[in-house]
C-alpha positions in Angstrom: -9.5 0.9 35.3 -5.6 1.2 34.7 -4.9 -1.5 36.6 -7.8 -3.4 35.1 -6.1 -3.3 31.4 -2.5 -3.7 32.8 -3.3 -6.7 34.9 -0.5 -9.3 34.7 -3.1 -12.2 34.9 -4.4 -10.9 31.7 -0.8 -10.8 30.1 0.5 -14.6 30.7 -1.4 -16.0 27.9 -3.5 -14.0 25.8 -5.8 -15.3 22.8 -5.5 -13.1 19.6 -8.5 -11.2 18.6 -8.0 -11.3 14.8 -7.6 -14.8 14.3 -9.2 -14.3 10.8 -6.2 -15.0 8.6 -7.2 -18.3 7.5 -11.1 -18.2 7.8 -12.8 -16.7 4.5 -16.6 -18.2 5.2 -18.6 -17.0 2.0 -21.1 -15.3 3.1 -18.7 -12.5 4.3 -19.7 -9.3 3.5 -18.0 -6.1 2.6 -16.2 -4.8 6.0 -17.9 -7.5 8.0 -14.2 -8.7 9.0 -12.7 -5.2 10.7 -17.0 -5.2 12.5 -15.6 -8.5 13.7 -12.7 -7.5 15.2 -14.3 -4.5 16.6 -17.2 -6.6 18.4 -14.7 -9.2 19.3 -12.3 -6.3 21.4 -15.3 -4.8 22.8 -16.1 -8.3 24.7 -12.5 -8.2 25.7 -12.8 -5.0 27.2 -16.0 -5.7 29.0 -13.9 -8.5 30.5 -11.4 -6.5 31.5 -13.4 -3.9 33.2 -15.5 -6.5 35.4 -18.3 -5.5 33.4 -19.0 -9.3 31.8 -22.0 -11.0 33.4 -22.4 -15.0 32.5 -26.5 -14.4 31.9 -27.9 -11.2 30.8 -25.0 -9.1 29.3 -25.4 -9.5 25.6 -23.4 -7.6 22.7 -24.5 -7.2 19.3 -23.7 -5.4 15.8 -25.7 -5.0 12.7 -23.9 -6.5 9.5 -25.9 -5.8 6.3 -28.6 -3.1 6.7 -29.9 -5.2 3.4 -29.9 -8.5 5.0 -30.1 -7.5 8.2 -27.8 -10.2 9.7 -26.4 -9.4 12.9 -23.3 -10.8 14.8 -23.7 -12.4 18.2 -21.6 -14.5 20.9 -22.5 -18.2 21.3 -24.2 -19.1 24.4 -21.1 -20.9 26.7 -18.2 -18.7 25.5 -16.6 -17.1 27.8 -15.9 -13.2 27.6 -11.9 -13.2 27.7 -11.7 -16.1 24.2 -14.0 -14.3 21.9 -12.5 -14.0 19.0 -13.3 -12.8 15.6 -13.9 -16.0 14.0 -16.0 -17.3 17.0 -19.0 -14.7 16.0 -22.1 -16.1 14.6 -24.0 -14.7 12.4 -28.0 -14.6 12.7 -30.8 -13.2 11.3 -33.3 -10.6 12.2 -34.8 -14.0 13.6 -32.1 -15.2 15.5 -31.5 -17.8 13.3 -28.1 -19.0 12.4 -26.7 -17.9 9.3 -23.2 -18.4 9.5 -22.1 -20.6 12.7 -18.6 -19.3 13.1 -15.2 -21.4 14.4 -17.2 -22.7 17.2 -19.8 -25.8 17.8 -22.3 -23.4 19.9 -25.8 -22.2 19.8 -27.1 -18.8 20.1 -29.6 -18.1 23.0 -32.9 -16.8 20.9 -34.4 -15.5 23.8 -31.8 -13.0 25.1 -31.4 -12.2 21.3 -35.1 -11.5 21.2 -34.9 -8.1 22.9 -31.6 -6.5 20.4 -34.0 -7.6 17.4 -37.4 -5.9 18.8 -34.6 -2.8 18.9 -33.4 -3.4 15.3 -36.6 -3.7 14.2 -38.1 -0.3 15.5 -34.4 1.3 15.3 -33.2 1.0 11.4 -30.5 3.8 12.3 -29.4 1.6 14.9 -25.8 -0.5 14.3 -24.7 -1.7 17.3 -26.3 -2.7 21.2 -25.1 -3.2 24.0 -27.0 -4.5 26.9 -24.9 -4.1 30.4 -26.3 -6.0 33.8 -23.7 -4.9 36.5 -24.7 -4.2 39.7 -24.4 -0.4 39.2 -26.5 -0.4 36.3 -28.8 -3.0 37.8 -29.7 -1.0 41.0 -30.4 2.5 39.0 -32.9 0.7 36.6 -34.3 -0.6 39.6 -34.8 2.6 41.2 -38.1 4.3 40.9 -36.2 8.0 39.9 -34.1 7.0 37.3 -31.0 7.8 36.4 -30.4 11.2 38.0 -28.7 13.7 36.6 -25.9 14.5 39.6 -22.4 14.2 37.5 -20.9 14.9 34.0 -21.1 11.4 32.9 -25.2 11.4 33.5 -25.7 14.5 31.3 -23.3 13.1 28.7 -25.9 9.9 28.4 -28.5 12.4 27.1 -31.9 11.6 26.9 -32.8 8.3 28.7 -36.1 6.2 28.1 -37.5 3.4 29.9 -39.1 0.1 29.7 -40.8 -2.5 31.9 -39.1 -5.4 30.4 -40.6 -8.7 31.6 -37.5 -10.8 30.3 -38.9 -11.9 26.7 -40.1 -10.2 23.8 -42.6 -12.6 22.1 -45.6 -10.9 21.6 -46.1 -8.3 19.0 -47.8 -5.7 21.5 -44.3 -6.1 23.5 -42.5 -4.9 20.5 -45.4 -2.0 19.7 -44.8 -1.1 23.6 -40.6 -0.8 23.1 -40.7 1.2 19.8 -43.1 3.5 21.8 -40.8 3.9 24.7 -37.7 3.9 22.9 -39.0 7.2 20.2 -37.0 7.6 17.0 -33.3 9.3 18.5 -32.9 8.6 22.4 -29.6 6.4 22.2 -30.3 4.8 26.1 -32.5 2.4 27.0 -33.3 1.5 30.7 -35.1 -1.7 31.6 -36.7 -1.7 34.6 -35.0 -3.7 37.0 -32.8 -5.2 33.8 -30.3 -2.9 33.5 -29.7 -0.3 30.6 -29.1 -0.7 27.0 -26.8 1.9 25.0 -27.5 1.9 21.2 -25.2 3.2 18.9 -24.7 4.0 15.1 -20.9 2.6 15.1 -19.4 0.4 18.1 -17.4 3.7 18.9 -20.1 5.1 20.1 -21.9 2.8 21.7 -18.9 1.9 24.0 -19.0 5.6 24.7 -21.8 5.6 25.8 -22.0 2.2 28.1 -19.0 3.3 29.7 -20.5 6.9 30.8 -23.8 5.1 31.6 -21.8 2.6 34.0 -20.0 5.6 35.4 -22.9 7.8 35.9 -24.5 4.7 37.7 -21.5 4.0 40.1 -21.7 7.8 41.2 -25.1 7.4 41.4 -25.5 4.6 43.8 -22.6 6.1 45.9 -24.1 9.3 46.5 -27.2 8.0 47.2 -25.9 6.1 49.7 -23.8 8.7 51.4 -26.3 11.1 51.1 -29.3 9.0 52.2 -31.3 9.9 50.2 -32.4 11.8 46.9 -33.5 14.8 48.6 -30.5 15.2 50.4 -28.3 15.9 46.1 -27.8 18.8 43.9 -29.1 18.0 40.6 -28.0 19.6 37.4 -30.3 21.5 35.3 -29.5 20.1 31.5 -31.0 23.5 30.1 -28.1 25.1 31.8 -25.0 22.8 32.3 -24.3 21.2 28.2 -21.7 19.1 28.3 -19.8 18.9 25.3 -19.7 15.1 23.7 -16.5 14.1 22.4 -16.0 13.2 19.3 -18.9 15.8 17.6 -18.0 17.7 14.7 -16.9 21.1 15.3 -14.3 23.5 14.7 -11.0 22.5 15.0 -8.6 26.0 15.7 -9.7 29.4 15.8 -13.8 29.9 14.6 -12.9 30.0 11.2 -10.6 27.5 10.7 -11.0 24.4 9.0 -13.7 21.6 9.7 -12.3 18.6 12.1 -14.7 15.8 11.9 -14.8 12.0 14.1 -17.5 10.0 15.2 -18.4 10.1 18.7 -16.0 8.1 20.8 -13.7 7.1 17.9 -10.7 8.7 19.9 -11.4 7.7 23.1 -11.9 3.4 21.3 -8.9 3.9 19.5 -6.9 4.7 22.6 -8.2 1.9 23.8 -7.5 -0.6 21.1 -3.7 0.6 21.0 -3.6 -0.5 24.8 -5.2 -4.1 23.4 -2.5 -3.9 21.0 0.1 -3.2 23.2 -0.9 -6.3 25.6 -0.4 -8.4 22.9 -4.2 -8.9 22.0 -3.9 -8.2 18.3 -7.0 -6.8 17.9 -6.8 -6.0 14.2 -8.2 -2.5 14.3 -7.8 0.2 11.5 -6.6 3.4 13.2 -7.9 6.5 11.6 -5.4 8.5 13.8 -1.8 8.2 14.2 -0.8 9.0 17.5 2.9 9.9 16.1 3.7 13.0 14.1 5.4 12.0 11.1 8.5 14.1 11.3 9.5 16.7 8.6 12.6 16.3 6.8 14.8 19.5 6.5 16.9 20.6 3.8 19.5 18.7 4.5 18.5 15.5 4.8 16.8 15.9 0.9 19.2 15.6 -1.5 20.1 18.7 -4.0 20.1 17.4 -7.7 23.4 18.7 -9.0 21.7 21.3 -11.8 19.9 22.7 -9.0 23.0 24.0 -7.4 23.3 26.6 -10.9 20.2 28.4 -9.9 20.7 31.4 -8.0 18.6 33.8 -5.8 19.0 37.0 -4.9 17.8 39.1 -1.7 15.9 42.3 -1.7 19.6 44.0 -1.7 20.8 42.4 -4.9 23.2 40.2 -2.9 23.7 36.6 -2.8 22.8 34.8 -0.5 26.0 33.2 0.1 28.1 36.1 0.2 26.4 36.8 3.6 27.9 33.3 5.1 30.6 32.8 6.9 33.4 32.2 5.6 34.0 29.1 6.0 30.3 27.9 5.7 30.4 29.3 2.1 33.6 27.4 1.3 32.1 24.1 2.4 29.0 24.8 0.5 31.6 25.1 -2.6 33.3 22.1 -1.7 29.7 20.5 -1.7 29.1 22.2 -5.0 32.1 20.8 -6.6 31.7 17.1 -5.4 28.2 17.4 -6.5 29.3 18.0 -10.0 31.9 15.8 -10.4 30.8 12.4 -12.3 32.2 9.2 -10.0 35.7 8.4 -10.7 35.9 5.1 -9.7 35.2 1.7 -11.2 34.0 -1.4 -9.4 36.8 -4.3 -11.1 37.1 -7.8 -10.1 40.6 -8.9 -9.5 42.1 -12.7 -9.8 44.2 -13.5 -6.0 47.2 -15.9 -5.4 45.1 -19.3 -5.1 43.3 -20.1 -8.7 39.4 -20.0 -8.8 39.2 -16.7 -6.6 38.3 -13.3 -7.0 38.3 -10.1 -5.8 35.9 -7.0 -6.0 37.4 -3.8 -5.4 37.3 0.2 -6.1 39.9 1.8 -8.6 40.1 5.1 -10.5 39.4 5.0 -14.0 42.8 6.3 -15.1 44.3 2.9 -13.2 41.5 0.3 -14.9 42.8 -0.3 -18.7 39.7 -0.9 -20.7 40.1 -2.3 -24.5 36.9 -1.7 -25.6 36.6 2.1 -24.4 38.9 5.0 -23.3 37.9 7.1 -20.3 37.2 10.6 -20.8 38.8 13.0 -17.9 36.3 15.6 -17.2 38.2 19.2 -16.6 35.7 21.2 -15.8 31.4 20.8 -15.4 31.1 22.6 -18.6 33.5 20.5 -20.8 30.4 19.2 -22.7 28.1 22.0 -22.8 30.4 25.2 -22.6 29.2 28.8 -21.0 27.3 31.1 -22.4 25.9 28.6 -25.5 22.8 29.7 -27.1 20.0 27.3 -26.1 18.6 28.2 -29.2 21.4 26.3 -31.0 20.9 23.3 -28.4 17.2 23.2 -29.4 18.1 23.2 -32.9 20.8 20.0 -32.6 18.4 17.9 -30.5 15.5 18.3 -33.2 17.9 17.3 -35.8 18.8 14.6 -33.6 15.6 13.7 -33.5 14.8 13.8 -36.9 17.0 11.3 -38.1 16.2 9.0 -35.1 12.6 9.1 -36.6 13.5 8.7 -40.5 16.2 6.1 -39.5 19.2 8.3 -40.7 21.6 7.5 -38.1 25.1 6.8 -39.3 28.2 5.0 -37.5 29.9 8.5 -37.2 31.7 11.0 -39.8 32.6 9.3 -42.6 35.8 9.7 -43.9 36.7 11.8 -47.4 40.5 10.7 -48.0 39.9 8.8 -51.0 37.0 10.5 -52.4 39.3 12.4 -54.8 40.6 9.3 -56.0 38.4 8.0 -59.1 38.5 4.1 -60.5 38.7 3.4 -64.1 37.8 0.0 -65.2 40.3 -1.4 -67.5 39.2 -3.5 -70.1 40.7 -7.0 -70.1 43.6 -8.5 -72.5 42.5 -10.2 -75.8 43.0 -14.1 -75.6 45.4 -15.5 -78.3 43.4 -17.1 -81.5 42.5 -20.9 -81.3 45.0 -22.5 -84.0 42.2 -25.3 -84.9 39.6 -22.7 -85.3 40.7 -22.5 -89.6 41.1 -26.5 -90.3 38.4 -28.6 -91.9 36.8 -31.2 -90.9 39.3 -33.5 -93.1 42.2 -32.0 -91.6 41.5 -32.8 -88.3 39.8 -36.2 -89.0 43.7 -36.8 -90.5 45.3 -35.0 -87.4 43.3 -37.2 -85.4 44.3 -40.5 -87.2 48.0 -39.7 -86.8 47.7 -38.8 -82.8 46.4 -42.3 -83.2 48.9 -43.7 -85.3 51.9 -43.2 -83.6 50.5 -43.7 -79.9 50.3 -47.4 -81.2 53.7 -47.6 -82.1 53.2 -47.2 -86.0 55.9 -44.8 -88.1 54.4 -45.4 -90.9 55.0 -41.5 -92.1 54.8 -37.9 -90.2 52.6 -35.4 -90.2 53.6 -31.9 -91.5 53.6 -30.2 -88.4 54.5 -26.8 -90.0 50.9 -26.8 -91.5 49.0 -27.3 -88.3 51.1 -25.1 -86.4 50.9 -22.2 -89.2 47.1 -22.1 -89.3 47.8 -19.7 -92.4 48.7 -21.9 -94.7 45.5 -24.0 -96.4 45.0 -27.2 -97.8 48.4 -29.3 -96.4 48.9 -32.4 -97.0 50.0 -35.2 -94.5 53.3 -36.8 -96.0 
């Protein structure tokens, strides 16, 4: 078997299972592309394990309980190039509901005997029907499979079937439902060979591959022994083997409740070898075979207020007073670079040749800033000193707060230099009288005249200037 799934034939050029990537069909139900994938690595498998026969081996997996479409491989494709998108989809007919990335038909007649099954087995999800030669020659012996190993009892209960090669007629179907009862998960067809049925794929491959054991073991003791009367069979009332993969108690008896499907562990191991060949199956483990390792205390990193809180032992000691010495100096170094803020500024400096720049680390003290000065922080307490009442703290941020809500916020303190100082308004200077304000309408009719007068040239008399300068003195006359 090891050699059959590390075979280097197999690994020179292997076709991807989950080629489902870029194929959406619509009628694709919920979950019906991991079923794919499953179906598609179990054909793989049979392949590997020299259990694929070209005629009679047929593999098959309920879809939709509600539809009851099933998936099946197209007659003419070979076991080691299924693929998940080469799957058709039938009905409970056989007939083709979704034809898959492939041009060919499915055989109705070899598809005839999983849907008698689905039809008398609703519980039933998956079938697979294996013709090897081991299986062939124990459903074509008159006894049966006999219990004489570990693999036989793990089968169970076994019920049989003279299967004439079709299932047309209803009283074939009436016959199978009677043979097959409402749980026994193995079918053997009389000279056919045997059928496992399972509720998931997982455990139908579990149990086609203990069937196909038990058979081997079967034929070869028979044939060493020469005969059945010459083997020890085991009782099944006394020797119970235990199936893997049942729920029970994982730990002690009361510990907690461990549950799997049968032969989930046992697939998955499997699928990781696909997976490690390079098949790609596209399976969804439930298990991680890796531990995800737990990260110690040293590898999480210690917020710096953290490092404030102290514990005490039973003795009213610290803790790191018990340390070695120079253990509790390095945690103090680590306490101390914990606390103090970074230091450093990331600046952009100009080089030699024009255009260029470079990014490196300075202090703060050595970048000159003209928008800000740099604070130097002396000690971790320089903005919240010791021993200050949180009550107070409380207090300042709900004042805070308050004029964040009511918009009260200011630029800062507001400076009270020149509020002593108070402004008086002066009242402005009286303007100077208008000298024409007191003359008559005659006077300056006259006044006007002269203007006139003497802008043409004309000295024909003067006007007494001393009365319209002196607006006290009334009636002048012009001379």
């Amino acid at each position: 078997i090891r050699s059959a799934l590390t075979n280097t034939d197999h690994m020179m050029m292997v076709t991807p299972i989950n080629d489902l990537h870029g194929w959406e069909p619509g009628s694709m139900v919920k979950g019906e592309r991991l079923m794919r994938c499953k179906l598609a690595s179990t054909h793989r498998l049979f392949d590997l394990y020299g259990w694929a026969q070209i005629s009679r081996t047929c593999l098959t997996l309920r879809v939709s309980k509600e539809q009851e479409h099933f998936l099946v491989l197209p007659d003419g494709l070979a076991y080691s190039e299924v693929t998940g998108s080469s799957l058709v989809k039938v009905n409970i007919l056989g007939e083709v509901v979704e034809k898959g990335s492939t041009s060919l038909s499915v055989d109705t007649e070899k598809f005839s005997l999983h849907s008698a099954i689905y039809s008398a087995r609703p519980d039933v999800r998956c079938l697979f029907h294996l013709h090897t030669p081991a299986t062939a020659a124990v459903s074509a012996m008159k006894c049966g499979l006999l219990p004489l190993s570990h693999e036989a009892l793990l089968v169970g209960d076994v019920a049989y079937y003279d299967y004439n090669g079709v299932m047309e007629e209803e009283e074939d179907r009436v016959e199978l439902q009677k043979s097959l009862g409402p749980t026994c998960k193995v079918l053997v067809l009389r000279n056919h060979g045997i059928v496992a049925l399972g509720e998931s794929v997982e455990e139908a491959f579990y149990t086609i591959y203990h069937i196909q054991a038990a058979c081997q073991i079967q034929v070869s003791a028979l044939c060493s022994a020469g005969g059945e009367h010459n083997l020890i069979l085991l009782d099944r009332t006394i020797h119970k083997p235990n199936q893997a993969g049942t729920v029970g108690w994982a730990g002690s008896t009361f510990g907690p409740l461990h549950k799997s499907r049968i032969g989930e562990h046992e697939f998955e191991a499997l699928m990781r070898t696909l997976d490690n060949l390079g098949y790609r199956t596209g399976y969804a483990y439930r298990f991680p075979v890796l531990l995800e390792r737990s990260r110690t205390r040293r590898e999480v990193e210690v917020p710096a207020t953290v490092t404030a809180f102290h514990q005490f032992d039973d003795d009213g000691v610290h803790p790191a007073l018990r340390q070695h010495p120079f253990a509790q100096r390095q945690q103090q170094e680590r306490t101390r670079w914990l606390n103090t803020p970074n230091t450093y500024q990331k600046v952009s400096q100009e080089e030699a040749s024009p255009g260029h720049q470079r990014t490196t680390w300075l202090k703060t003290e050595e970048v000159t800033q003209a928008g800000s000065t740099s604070i130097k922080i002396e000690n971790p307490n320089q903005f919240v000193p010791l021993f200050t009442n949180p009550q107070e703290v409380i207090e300042t941020r709900n004042k805070i707060r308050q004029q964040n809500r009511q918009d009260m916020k200011t630029a800062g303190p507001q400076s009270q230099v020149l509020a002593s100082v108070i402004t008086e308004e002066i009242p402005p200077e009286p303007e100077p009288p208008n000298p024409f304000n007191q003359l008559t309408d005659q006077e300056l009719e006259e006044y006007r005249k002269e203007v006139q007068r003497k802008q043409e040239g004309g000295t024909n008399g003067t006007i007494n200037s001393a009365r319209l300068t002196a607006p006290q003195t009334t009636n002048t006359s012009v001379y």
